[in-house]
ZADRENKE-623065 format. One record per residue (C-alpha): residue number from 1; residue in three letters; chain; x, z, y. Coordinates in steps of 0.5 Angstrom, whole numbers, plus 500, padded with zeros to 3 digits. Layout:
BEGIN
torke:torkol:marba:xx:zz:yy
NUM:ALA:A:X:Z:Y
...
***
This chain:
BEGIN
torke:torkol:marba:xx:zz:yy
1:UNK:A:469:452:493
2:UNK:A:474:452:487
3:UNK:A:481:453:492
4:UNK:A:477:458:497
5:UNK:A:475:461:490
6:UNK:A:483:461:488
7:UNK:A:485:464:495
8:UNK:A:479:470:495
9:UNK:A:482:476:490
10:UNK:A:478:482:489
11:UNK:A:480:486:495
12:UNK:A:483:481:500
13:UNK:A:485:473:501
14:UNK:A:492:470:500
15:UNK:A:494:463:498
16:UNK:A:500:458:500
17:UNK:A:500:455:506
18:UNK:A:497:450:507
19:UNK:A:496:448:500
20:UNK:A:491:453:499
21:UNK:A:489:457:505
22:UNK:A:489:453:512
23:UNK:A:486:453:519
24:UNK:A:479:450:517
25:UNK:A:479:455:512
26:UNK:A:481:461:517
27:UNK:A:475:458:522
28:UNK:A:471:458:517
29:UNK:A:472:464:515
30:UNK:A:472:468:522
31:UNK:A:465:464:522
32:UNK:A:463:467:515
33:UNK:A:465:474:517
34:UNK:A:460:474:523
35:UNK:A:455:472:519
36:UNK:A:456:476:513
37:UNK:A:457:482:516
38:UNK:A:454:482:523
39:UNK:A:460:484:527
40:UNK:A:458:484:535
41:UNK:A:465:484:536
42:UNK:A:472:484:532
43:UNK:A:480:487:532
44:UNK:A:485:481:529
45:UNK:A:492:482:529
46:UNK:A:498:478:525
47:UNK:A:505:479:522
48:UNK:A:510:475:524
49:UNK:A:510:469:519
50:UNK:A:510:462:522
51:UNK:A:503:460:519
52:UNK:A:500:467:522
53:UNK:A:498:465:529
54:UNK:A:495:458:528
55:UNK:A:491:461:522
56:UNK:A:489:468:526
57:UNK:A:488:463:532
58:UNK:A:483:459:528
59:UNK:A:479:465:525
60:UNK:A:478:468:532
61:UNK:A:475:461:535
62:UNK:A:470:461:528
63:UNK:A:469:468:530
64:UNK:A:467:467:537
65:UNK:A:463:461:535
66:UNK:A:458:465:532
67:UNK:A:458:469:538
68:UNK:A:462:475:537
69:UNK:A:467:477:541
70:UNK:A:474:478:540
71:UNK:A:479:484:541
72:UNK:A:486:480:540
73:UNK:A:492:485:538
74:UNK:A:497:480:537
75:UNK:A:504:482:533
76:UNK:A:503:489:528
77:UNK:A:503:492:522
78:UNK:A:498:492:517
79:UNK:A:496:501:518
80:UNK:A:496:498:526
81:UNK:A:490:494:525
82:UNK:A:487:499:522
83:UNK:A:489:504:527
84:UNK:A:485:499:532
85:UNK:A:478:498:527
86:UNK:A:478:506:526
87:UNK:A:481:507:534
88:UNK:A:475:502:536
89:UNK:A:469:502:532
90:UNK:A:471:495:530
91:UNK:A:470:491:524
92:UNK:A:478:488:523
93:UNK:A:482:483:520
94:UNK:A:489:483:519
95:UNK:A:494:476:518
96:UNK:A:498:478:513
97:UNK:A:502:476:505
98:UNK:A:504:484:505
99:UNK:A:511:482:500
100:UNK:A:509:476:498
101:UNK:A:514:470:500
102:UNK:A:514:466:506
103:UNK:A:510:460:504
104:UNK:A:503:465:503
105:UNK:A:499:468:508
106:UNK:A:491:472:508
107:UNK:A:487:476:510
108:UNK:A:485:484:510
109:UNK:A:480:485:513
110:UNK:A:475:491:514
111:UNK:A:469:494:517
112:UNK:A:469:499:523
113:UNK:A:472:505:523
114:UNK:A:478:502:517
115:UNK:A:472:502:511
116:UNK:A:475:496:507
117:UNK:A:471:490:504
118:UNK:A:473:487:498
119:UNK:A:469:484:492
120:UNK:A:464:488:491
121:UNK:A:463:490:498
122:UNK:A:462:483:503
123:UNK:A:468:479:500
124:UNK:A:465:475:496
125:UNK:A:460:473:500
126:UNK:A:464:471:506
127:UNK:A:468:467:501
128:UNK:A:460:463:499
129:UNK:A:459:463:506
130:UNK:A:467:460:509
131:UNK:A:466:454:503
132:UNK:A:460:453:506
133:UNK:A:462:452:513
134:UNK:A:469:449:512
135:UNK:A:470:441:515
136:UNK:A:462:443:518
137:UNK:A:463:441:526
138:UNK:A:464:447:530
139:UNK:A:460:450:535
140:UNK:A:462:453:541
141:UNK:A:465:459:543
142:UNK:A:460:464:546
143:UNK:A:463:470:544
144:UNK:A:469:473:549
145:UNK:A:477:473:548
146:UNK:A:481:479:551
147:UNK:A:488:480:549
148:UNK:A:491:488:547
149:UNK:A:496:492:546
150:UNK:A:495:497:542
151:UNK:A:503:499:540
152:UNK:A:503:504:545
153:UNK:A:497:507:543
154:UNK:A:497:506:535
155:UNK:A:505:510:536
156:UNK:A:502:517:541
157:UNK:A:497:516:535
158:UNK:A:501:517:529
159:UNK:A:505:522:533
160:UNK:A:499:526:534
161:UNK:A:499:527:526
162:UNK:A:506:529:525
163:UNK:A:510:533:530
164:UNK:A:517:532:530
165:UNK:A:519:533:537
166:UNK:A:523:540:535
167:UNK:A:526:538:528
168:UNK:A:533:538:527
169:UNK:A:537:531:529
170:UNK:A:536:526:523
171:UNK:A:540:519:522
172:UNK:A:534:515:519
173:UNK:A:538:508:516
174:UNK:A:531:504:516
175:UNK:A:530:497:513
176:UNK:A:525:493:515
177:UNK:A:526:488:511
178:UNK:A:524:482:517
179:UNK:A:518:485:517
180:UNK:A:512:488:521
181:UNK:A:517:496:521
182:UNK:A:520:493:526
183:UNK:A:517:492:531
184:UNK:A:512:499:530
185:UNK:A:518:504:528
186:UNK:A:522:504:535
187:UNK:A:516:504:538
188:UNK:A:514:511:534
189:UNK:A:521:513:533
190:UNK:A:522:512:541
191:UNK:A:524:520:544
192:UNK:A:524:523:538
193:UNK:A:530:527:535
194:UNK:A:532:521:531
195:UNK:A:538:518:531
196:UNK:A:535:511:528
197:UNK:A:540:505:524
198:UNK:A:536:499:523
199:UNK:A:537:494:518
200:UNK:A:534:487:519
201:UNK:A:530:489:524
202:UNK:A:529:482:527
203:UNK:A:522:479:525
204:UNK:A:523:473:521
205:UNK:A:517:471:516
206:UNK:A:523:467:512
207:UNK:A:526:473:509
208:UNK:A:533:471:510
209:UNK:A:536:478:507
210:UNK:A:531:480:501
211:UNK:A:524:480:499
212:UNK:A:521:485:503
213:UNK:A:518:488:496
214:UNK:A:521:496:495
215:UNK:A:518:496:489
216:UNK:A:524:492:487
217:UNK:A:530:495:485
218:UNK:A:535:490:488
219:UNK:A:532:490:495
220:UNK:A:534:497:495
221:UNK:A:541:494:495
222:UNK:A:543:494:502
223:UNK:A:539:500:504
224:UNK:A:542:505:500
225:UNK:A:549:502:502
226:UNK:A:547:503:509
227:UNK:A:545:511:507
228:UNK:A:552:513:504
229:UNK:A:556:509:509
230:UNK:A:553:511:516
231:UNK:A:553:518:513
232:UNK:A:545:518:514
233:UNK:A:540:524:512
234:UNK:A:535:519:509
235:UNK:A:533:511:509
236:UNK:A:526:508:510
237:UNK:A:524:502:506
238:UNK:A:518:499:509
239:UNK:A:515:492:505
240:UNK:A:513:486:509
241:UNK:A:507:488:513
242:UNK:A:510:495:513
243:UNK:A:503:499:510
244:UNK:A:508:501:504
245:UNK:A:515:506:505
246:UNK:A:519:507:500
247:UNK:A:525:513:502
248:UNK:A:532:513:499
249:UNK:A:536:520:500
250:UNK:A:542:522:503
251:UNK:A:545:520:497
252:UNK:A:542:514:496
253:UNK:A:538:515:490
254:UNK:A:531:513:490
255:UNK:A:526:518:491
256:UNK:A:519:517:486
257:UNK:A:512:516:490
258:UNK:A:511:521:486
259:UNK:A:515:526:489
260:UNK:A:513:524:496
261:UNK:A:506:524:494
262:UNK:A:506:532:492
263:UNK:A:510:534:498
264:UNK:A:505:530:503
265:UNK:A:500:534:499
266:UNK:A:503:541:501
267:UNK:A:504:539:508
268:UNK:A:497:537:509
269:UNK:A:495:543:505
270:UNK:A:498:547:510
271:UNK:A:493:545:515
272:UNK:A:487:545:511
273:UNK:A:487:549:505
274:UNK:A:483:548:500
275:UNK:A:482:540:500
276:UNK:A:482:534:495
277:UNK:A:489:531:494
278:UNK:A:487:524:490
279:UNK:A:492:521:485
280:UNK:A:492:516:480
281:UNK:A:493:515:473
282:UNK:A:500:514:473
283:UNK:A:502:518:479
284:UNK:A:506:524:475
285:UNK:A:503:531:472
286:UNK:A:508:535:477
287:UNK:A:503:532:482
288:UNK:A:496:535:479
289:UNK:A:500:542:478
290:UNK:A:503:542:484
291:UNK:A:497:541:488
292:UNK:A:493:546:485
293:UNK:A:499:552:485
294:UNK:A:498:550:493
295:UNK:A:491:552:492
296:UNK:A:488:544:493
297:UNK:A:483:540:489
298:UNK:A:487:534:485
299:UNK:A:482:528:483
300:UNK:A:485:523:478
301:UNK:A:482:515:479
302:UNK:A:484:509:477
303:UNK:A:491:504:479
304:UNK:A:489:501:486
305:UNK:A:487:502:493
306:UNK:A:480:500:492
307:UNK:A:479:506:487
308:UNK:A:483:510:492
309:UNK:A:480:509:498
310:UNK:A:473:509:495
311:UNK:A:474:516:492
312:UNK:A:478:519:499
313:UNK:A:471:518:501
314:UNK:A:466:520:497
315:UNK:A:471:526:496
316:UNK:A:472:527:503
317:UNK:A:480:528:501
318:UNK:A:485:530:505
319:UNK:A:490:526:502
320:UNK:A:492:521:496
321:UNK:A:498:517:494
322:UNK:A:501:512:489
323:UNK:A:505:510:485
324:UNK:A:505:503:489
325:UNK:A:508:508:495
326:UNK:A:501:506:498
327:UNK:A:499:514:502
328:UNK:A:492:515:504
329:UNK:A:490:519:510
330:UNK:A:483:522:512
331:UNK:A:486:523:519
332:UNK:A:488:515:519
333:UNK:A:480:513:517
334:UNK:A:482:514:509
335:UNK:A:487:509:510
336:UNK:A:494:508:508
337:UNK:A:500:508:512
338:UNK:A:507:508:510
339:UNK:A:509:510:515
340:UNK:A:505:517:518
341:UNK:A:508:518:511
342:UNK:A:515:517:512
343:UNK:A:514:521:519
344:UNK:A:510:526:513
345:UNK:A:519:527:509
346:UNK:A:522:527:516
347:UNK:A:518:534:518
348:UNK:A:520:536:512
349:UNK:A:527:535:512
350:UNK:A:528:537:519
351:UNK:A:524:544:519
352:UNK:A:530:547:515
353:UNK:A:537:545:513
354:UNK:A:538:543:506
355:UNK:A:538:536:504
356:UNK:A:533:531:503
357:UNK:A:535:531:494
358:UNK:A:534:538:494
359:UNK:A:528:538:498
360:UNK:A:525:533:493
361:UNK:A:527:536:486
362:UNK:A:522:542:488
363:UNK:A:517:536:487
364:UNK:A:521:532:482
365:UNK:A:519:535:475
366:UNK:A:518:531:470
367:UNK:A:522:524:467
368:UNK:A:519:518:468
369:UNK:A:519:511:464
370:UNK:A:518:508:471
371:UNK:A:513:502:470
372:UNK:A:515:498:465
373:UNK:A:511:490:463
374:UNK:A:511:487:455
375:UNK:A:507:479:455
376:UNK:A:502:480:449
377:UNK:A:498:476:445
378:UNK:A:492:480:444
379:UNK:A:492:487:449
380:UNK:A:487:489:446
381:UNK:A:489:489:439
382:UNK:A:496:493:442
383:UNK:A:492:498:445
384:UNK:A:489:499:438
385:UNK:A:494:500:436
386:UNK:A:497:504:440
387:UNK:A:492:509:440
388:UNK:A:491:508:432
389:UNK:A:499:511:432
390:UNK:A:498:517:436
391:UNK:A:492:519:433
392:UNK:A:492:526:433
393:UNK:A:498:527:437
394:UNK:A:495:528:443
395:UNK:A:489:528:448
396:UNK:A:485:521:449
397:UNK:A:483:518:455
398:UNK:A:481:511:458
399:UNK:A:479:512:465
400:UNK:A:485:507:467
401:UNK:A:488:503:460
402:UNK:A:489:508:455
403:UNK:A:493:515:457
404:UNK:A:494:520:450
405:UNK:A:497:527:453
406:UNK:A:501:531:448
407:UNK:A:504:539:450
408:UNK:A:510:536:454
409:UNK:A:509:528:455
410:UNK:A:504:524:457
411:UNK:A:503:515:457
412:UNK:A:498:509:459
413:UNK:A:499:504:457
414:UNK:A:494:499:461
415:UNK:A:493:491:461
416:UNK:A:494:488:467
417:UNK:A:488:484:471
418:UNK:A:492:477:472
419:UNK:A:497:477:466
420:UNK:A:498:477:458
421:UNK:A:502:483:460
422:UNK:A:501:491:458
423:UNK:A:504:496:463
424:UNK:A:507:502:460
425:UNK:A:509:510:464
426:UNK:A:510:514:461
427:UNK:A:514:522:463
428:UNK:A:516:527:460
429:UNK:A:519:534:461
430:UNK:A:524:533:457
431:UNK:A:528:526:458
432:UNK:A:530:525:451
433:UNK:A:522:527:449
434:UNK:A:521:521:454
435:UNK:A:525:516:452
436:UNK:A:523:517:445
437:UNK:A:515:516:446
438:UNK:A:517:510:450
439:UNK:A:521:506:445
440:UNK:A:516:508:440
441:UNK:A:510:506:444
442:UNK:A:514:499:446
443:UNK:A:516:498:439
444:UNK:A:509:498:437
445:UNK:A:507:493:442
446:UNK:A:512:489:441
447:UNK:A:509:487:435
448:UNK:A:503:482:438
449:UNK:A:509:480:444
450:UNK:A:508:473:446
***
């Protein structure tokens, strides 16, 4: 139980291979996922690790042992696998470390119709039952095995959600990072009017050019390079199983998720007018003002895509999006797809003639800090002194962390879940405004810093 317990988090499974996480331990838990949530059959698909196949091949002969049968997609993206769960009515799980380094690998998995599983919704008791199961001998398989090819059908999909066949021509520089992006972005890109130059394309789960992270500025390098010098309308940047994109304009300047968040949401506006738009608590005040000027209905959650994914659908929101550059879709099964939301930027870049920064700068209208870590001794006793400093200076609110919103400026300041780490944004109208609270709140801080 102790190194199932390691590898299950709250919301999926990772852990180094095969220290942590093997093939015992995959056929375990394809048998566990069977018995727990009485799947009749199951969507499986990997990415393109070396450990990903024998570990996917492994949870289908567990699966199979309890009789269930299975649909095996082979190679995809993340947003693929949820394409077929939400396309087939079918319970899923995805092979995959999303960004993490070569030597992990996990799980994501979800119910029919993309509705995940976490912590408190089966995974901890598919973790209980997969530590009862593992080294136990193996029955044999009852269940059927059928291999498909869902690419093609998961492509006419995202096509069917964005329309870009009478765009103007855009030459699009795409980095994927070795990752999943290149394998599914020729096949949705293919016959559009986009001019397309790949980076690192070739599927290698040893990452030999970058870490496929975007969130880290230095892996944006290479992309932003190839933006100026090919002369590009905008660059992609998608992480290692490609749910997350990051967008780069024609400058080579990075556009904040916050942006890309407001202008998805006035496009899907557009089509449903009226409809919720879900963000989180550090996503930019711009995007609550311009949801609500677009006649929309912002709701504010917690940071993470659990709380995002369990608000799109109490809510029944149109759209949501993080600051993680994770967008969320109710066309997609309230599931998130870095992609659709990069085919989201491209319409609205090749619809008109301006280019992509001044496009941006109508949703881009506060500074941010951007996210910021100090290591701390007590978080609690920083955050009460934080609080304490502020009083009076502003508005209170603990939904996520601590959020004190004054006239023109805005902070959180939250404790991260897995480190003795305080996280910090904070945004103002006024960049000087914003660089002061910050310093400000980080000095306070720093006073209980490890």
């Amino acid at each position: 139980m102790g190194d199932l317990a390691k590898i299950f988090k709250a919301y999926d499974v990772r852990g180094v291979v095969p220290g942590e996480l093997d093939e015992p331990i995959a056929e375990a838990v394809g048998a566990a996922f069977v018995e727990v949530t009485g799947a009749v059959s199951v969507v499986v698909a990997h990415d393109m690790r070396e450990s990903s196949v024998p570990l996917a091949e492994a949870f289908v002969r567990g699966a199979r042992s309890r009789g269930a049968d299975v649909v095996f997609a082979g190679l995809g993206s993340t947003d693929l696998l949820y394409y077929a769960s939400g396309s087939l009515g079918l319970p899923g799980v995805m092979f995959t470390a999303s960004h993490n380094p070569a030597q992990y690998n996990g799980m994501k998995m979800c119910r029919g119709g993309a509705v995940p599983i976490g912590g408190e919704t089966g995974l901890s008791e598919i973790r209980d039952r997969a530590a009862e199961l593992v080294g136990a001998a193996t029955a044999a398989p009852t269940g059927s095995l059928i291999e498909k090819d869902l690419l093609s059908g998961y492509a006419h999909h995202l096509r069917s959600l964005v329309d870009l066949a009478a765009i103007r021509p855009l030459k699009v520089v795409v980095d994927a990072g070795n990752g999943m992006a290149g394998h599914t972005v020729p096949a949705v890109f293919e016959g559009l009017p986009l001019e397309l130059v790949p980076l690192y394309f070739e599927l290698d789960g040893d990452f030999p050019n970058h870490e496929a992270n975007p969130l880290e500025p230095q892996n944006l390098l290479d992309l932003q390079r190839a933006v100026v010098e090919s002369g590009a309308d905008l660059g992609l940047a998608f992480d290692g199983d490609a749910d997350r994109c990051w967008v780069i304009d024609e400058r080579g300047a990075s556009v904040s998720p916050s942006a890309v968040t407001a202008l998805v949401a006035t496009r899907e506006l557009a089509k449903d007018p009226g409809g919720t738009i879900i963000h989180n608590v550090i996503t930019s005040l711009g995007v609550p003002e311009i949801v609500r000027e677009h006649g929309g209905e912002p709701v504010r959650t917690r940071v993470g895509h659990s709380f995002i994914k369990a608000e799109m659908a109490r809510t029944g929101a149109i759209f949501g999006g993080e600051h993680s550059a994770h967008y969320y879709f109710r066309d997609f099964w309230f599931a998130d797809s870095g992609l659709l939301a990069a085919m989201h930027v491209l319409a609205a870049l090749g619809e008109q003639d301006r280019p992509l920064s001044q496009v941006v700068a109508a949703y881009s209208r506060y500074h941010a800090s951007g996210e910021l870590n100090s290591a701390v001794a007590d978080q609690g006793e920083a955050l009460a002194l934080v609080r304490a400093a502020f009083a009076g200076r502003g508005e209170v609110d603990e939904l996520d962390g601590l959020t004190i919103t004054g006239p023109d400026w805005w902070f959180n300041l939250r404790a991260s879940n897995t480190e003795p780490l305080l996280r910090l944004n904070a945004e103002a109208a006024d960049e000087s405004k914003m660089k002061a609270i910050k310093d400000e709140v980080l000095a306070i801080v720093g006073r209980v810093s490890l």
